[in-house]
MARKESE-694249 format. One record per residue: y, x, z of N, C-alpha, C in turn; residue number from 0. Coordinates in steps of 0.02 Angstrom, whole numbers, plus 50000, padded with zeros to 5 digits. Layout:
N
Y,X,Z,Y,X,Z,Y,X,Z,NUM .
...
This chain:
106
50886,61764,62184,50850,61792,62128,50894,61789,62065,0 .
50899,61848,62027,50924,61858,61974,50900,61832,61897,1 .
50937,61776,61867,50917,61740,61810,50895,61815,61767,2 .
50927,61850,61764,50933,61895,61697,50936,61975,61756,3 .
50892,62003,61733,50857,62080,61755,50911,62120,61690,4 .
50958,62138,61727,51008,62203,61719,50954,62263,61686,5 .
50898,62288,61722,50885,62331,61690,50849,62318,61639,6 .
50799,62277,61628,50782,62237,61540,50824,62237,61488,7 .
50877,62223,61515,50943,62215,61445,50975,62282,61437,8 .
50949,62321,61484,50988,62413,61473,50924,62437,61432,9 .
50856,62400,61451,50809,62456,61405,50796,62428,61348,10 .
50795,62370,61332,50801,62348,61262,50874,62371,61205,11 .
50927,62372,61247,50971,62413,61202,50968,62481,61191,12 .
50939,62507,61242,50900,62575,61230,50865,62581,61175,13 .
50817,62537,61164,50750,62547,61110,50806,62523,61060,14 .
50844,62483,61041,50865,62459,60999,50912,62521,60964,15 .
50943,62541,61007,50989,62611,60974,50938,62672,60963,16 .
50893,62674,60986,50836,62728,60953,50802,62695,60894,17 .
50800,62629,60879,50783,62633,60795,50854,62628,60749,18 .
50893,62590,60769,50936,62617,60724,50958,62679,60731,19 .
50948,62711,60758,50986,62785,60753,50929,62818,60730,20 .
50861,62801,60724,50810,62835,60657,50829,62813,60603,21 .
50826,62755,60597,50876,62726,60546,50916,62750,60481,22 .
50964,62765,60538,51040,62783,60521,51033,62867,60479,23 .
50989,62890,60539,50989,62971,60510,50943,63008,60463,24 .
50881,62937,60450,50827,62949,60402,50862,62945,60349,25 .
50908,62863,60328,50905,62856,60272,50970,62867,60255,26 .
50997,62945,60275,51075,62974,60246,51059,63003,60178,27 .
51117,63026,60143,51089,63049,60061,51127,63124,60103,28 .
51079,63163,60056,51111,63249,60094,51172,63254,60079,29 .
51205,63217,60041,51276,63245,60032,51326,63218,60095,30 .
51282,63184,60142,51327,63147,60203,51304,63188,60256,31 .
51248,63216,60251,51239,63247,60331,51290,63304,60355,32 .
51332,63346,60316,51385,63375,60354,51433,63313,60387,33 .
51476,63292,60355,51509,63233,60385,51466,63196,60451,34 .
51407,63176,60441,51366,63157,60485,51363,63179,60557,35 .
51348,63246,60530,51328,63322,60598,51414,63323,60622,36 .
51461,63325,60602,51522,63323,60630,51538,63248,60665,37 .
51513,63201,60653,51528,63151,60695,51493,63154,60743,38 .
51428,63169,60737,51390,63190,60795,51413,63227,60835,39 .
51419,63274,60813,51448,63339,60879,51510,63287,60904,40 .
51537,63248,60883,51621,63234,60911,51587,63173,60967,41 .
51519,63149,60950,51529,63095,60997,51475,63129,61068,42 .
51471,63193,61055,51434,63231,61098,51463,63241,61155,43 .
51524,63269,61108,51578,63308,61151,51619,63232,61215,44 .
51599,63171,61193,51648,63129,61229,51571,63121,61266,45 .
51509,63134,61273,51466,63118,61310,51459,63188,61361,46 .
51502,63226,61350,51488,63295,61400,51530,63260,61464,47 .
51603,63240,61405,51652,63220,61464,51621,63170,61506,48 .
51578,63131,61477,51560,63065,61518,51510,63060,61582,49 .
51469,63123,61562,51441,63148,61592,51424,63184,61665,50 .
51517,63217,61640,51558,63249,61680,51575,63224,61751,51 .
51606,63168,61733,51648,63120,61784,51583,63096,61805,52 .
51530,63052,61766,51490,63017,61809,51455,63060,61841,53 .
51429,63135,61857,51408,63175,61891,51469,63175,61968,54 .
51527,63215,61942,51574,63206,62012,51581,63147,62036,55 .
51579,63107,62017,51575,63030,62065,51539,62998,62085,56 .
51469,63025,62061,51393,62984,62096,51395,63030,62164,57 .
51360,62992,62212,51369,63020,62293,51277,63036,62291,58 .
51225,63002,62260,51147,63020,62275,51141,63095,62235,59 .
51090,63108,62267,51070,63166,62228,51026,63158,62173,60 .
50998,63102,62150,50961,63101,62079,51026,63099,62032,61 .
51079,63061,62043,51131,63038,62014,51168,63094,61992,62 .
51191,63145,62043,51177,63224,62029,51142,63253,61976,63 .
51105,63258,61976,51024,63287,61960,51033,63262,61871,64 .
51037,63193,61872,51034,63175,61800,51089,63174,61783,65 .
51174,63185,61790,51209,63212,61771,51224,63282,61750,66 .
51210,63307,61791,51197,63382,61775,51155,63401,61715,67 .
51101,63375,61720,51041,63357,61652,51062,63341,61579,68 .
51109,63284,61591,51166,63247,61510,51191,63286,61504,69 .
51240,63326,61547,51291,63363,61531,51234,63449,61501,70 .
51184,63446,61538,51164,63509,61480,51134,63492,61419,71 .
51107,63427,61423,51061,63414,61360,51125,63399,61316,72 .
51170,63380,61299,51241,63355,61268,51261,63417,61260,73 .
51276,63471,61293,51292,63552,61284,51266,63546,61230,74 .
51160,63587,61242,51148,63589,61178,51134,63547,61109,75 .
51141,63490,61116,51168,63453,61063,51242,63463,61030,76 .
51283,63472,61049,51346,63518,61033,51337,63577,60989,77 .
51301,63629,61047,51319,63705,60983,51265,63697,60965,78 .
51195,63638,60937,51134,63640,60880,51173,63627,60828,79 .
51209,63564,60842,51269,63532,60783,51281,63564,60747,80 .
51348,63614,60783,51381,63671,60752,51340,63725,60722,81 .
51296,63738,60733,51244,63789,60692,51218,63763,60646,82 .
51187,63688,60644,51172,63664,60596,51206,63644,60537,83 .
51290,63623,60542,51341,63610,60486,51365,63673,60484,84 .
51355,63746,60514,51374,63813,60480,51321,63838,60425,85 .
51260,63812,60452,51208,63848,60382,51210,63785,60338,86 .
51225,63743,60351,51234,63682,60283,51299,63694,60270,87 .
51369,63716,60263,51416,63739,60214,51402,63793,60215,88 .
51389,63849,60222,51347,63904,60187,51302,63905,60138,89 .
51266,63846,60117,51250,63820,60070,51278,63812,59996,90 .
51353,63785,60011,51391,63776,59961,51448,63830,59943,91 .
51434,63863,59991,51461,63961,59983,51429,63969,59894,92 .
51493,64005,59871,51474,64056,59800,51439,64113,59830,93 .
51385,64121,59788,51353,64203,59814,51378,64252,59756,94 .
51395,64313,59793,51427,64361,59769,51364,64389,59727,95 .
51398,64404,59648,51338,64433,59622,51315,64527,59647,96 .
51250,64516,59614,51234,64601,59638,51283,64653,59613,97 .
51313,64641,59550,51360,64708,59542,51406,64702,59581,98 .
51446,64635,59602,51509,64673,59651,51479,64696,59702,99 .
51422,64688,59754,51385,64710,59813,51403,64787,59801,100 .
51342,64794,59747,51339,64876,59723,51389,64922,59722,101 .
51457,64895,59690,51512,64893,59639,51551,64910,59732,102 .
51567,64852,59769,51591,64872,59865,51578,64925,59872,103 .
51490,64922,59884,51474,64956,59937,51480,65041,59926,104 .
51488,65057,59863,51507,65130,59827,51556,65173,59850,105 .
C-alpha cells in the first residue's frame, strides 16, 4: 500500500494552478495583457510539442484519444492568442483621418 496517492498530489496541483492562473490573469493591468497573450501563446506552442510526443509514445487508446484532444485544444489556444494580441495592437494603431480616406480613395 502506497503512503502517498500519486494521483491526489497531481489533482491538488491541478486546482492549485487553476487559482493562481485566475489569479495571475484577473489581476493584470491592461497595459500587460499583450506581453501576457504572447507568453501565453509561447507556452502553448511548447504544450502542442508536448503533446505531440506524449500522443506518439502512449501505446492505449485513451492515451491516444487525450493526446490528440491537448494537441487540438493547445492548437486553438494558439491562433485565439494570436487573434486576440492582433485586435489588441490594433488598438494602439493611429487612425487615419477622414480626409486622407476621402483625399486616397479619389
Amino acid at each position: 500500500m502506497e503512503i502517498i496517492n500519486h494521483t491526489m498530489i497531481n489533482l491538488i496541483i491541478f486546482v492549485l494552478a487553476i487559482y493562481v492562473g485566475y489569479h495571475v490573469v484577473w489581476n493584470v493591468t491592461p497595459a500587460l495583457h499583450t506581453p501576457l497573450m504572447a507568453v501565453t501563446n509561447a507556452i502553448s506552442a511548447i504544450v502542442i510539442v508536448g503533446a505531440m510526443l506524449a500522443t506518439t509514445l502512449t501505446v492505449g487508446g485513451a492515451g491516444k484519444f487525450f493526446g490528440t484532444l491537448a494537441v487540438m485544444l493547445a492548437a486553438v489556444n494558439v491562433f485565439g492568442g494570436f487573434l486576440v494580441t492582433r485586435r489588441m495592437l490594433e488598438m494602439f494603431r493611429k487612425k487615419e483621418s477622414k480626409k486622407a480616406i476621402v483625399k486616397g480613395g479619389a
